[in-house]
N, C-alpha and C positions, 0 to 999 in steps of 0.2 A: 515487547520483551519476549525472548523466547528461551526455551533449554529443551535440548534435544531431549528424546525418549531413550534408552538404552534395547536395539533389536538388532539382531542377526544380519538381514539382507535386505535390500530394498525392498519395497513393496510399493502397488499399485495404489491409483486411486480409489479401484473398489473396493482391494482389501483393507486399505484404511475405513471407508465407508463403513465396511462392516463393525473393524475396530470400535470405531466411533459410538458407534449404532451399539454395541455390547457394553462398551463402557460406562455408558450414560451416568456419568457420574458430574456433569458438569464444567470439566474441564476444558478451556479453549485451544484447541491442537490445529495445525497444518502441518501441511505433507511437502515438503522439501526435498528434492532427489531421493525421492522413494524415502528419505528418513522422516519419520514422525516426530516434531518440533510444537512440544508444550511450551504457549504461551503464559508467560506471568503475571503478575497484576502490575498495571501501569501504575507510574509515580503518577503525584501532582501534576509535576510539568509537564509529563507526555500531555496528559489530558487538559491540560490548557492549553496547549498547542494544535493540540487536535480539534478542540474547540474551535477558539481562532479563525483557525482557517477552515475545518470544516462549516460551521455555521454560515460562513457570508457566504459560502460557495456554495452552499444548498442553495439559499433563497438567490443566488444571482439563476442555477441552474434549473430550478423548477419552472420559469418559464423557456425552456428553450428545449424541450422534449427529452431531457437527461436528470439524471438521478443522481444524486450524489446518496453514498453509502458510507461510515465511520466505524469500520472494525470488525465487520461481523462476518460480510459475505467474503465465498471463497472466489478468488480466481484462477481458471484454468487456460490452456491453452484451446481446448476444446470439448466436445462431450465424448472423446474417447476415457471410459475410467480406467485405460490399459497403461497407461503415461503417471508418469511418479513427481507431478509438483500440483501442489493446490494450495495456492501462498493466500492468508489474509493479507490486508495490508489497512492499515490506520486508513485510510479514505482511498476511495474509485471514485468515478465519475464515467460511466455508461452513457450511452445516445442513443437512441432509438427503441423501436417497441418495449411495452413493461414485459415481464419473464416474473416465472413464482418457481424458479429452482433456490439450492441452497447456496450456486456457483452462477459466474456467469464466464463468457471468454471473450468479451467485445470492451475493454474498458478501455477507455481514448488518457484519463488521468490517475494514474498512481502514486500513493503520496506512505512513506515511508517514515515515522519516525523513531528516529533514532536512539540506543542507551548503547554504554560499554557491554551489554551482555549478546546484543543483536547487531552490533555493528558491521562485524566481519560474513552473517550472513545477510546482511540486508543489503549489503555494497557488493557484496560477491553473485554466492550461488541465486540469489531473488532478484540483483538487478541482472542478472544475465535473462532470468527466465522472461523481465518484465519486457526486457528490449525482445526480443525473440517474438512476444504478439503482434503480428503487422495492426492491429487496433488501433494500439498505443502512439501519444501522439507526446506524452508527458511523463515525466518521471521524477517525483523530489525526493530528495533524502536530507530532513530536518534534523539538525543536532540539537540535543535538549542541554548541553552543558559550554551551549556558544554561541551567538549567533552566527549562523550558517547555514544555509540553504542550497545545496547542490539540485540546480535544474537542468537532467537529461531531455531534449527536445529533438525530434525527429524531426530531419530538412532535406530533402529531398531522396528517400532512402535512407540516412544515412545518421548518426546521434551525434551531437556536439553537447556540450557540458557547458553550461554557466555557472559560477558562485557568486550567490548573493551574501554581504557579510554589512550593512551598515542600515542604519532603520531607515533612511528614504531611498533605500535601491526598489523597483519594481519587480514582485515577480508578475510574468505574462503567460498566461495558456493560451495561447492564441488560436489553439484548435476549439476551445472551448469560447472565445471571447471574454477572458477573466481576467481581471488584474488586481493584487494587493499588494499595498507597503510592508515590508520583510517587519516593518514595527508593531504591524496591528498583528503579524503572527504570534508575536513576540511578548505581545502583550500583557501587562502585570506580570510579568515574569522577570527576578534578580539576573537574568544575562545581559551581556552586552560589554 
């Protein structure tokens, strides 16, 4: 869940750094086309969902040299901080060597979910940025008030879209080797 910050003119990723770094008041912020985007506090559902699937998709991924992350780390496009997006996103999933920054720019899955308050830039200005990481091999955007799972999948170059909408549809990352029923996403949760 996000809500913009109210500022003048875009800004960098260092000058946000700095922001950040001044603020310290505990609030979770990213940086969205230079605009600075205060995160909310998640419902219930988000975070059953984020659960869900984040959990099996850790322990599928901890043996295959990748990291799966749930909310916290930034991602950029690279370590230029002269560039104006540095999106959280509800779950990454990295490959290769460990890293101890506070960002990273190699994420293969990105997982996205969803409320009416981040809809329009989680489907817009953050999937454009997410597609734009040659990385990227995945991309979901989880609705919390349906079952629906939009999975962006990179195929030869190029992104095709799947919807997943019933509990025994698969989702597949197949750059990662993963698969789960859209039901165990879904899990204990009034949708459907």
């Amino acid at each position: 869940m996000a809500e913009a910050v109210e500022q003048e003119r875009r800004i960098t990723l260092a000058e946000f750094e700095q922001r950040v770094a001044a603020a310290a008041d505990g609030r979770r912020l990213e940086l969205v086309d230079g605009r600075i985007v205060m995160m909310s506090n998640p419902t219930e559902t988000h975070e059953q969902i984020v659960s869900n699937l984040g959990a099996p998709l850790k322990l599928a991924m901890d043996g295959r040299n990748c990291r799966t992350y749930l909310g916290g780390i930034r991602v950029q496009a690279n370590d230029d901080l002269g560039r104006f997006d540095g999106c959280r996103s509800d779950i990454v999933v990295r490959c290769g060597p460990r890293g101890d920054r506070t960002w990273i720019t190699d994420p293969v899955v990105v997982v996205e979910v969803l409320s009416p308050s981040t809809m329009d830039v989680d489907r817009g200005r953050k999937l454009w940025f997410y597609k734009s990481l040659a990385s990227v091999s995945h991309i979901l955007l989880i609705y919390t008030d349906q079952m629906r799972v939009e999975h962006y999948r990179r195929t030869d170059g190029d992104w095709s879209m799947e919807v997943l909408t019933r509990p025994g549809d698969d989702l597949v990352l197949d750059a990662v080797a993963y698969r789960i029923d859209l039901g165990r996403i879904y899990f204990d949760l009034p949708i459907g």
